[in-house]
Structures are given as C-alpha cells and as structure tokens.
C-alpha positions in Angstrom: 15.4 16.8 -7.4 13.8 19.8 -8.7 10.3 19.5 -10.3 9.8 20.0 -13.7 7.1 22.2 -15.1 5.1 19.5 -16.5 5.5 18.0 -13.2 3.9 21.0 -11.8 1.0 20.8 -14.2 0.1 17.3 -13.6 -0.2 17.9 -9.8 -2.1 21.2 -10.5 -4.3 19.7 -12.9 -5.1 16.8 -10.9 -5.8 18.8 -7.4 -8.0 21.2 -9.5 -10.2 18.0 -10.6 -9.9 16.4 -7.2 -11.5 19.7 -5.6 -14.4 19.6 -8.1 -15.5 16.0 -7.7 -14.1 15.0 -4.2 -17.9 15.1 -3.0 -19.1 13.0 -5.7 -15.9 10.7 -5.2 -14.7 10.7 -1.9 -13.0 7.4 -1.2 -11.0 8.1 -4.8 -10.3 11.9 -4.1 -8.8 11.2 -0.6 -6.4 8.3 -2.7 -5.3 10.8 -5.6 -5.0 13.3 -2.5 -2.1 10.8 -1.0 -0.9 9.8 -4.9 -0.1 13.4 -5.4 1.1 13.8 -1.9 3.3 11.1 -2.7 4.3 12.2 -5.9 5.5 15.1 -4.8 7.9 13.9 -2.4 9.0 11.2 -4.6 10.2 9.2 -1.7 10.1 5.2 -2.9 8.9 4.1 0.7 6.2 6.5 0.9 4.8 5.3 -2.6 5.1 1.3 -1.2 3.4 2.5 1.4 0.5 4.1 -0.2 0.1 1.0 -2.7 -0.1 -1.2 0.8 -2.8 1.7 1.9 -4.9 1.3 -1.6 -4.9 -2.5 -1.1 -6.1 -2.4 2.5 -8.7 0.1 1.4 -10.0 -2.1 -1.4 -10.4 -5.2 0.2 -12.2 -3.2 3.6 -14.9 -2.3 0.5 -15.3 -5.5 -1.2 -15.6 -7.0 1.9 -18.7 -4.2 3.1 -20.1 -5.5 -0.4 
C-alpha cells in the first residue's frame, strides 16, 4: 500500500529526533530505528519479530541490573 503523507511525517519526524538524541539514548534510538524500519515495510512478521527483539533486549538489561 502506498504511504500516506502523515505517514511520511511520523517517520520523518521521528528519524529527525532519533538523530538528535541517539548518543544520549542509544539502546532506545537503535529500537525506534527498527520500529520505523518496520513501520515502513508494514510487514506483520517483521513487527512480531521486532516485539520478540524488544523483549530479549529488556530482560538482557534487567538482568545486567
């Protein structure tokens, strides 16, 4: 399907933010990274995929804690 223009304008918005603070957030910019990836595509097994990613990454951190 063809994006829309707000769907444009989230993605652009959110990479512009991303770029600014990915130093000061680097585990969350390199997530929203693969979210808006993944947005993008729209593909339903890529999304699953990236919530199974988010959970493995939070529980390798609380478990560093």
């Amino acid at each position: 399907s063809r994006p829309t223009t707000l769907d444009e304008l989230t993605r652009y918005l959110g990479s512009i933010f991303w770029k600014a603070y990915k130093a000061e957030y680097p585990i969350l910019a390199s997530l929203a990274r693969d979210i808006l990836i993944t947005l993008a595509s729209g593909s339903r097994s890529k999304q699953l995929a990236l919530v199974d990613k988010f959970l493995s990454t939070q529980e390798k951190h609380s478990k560093k804690e």
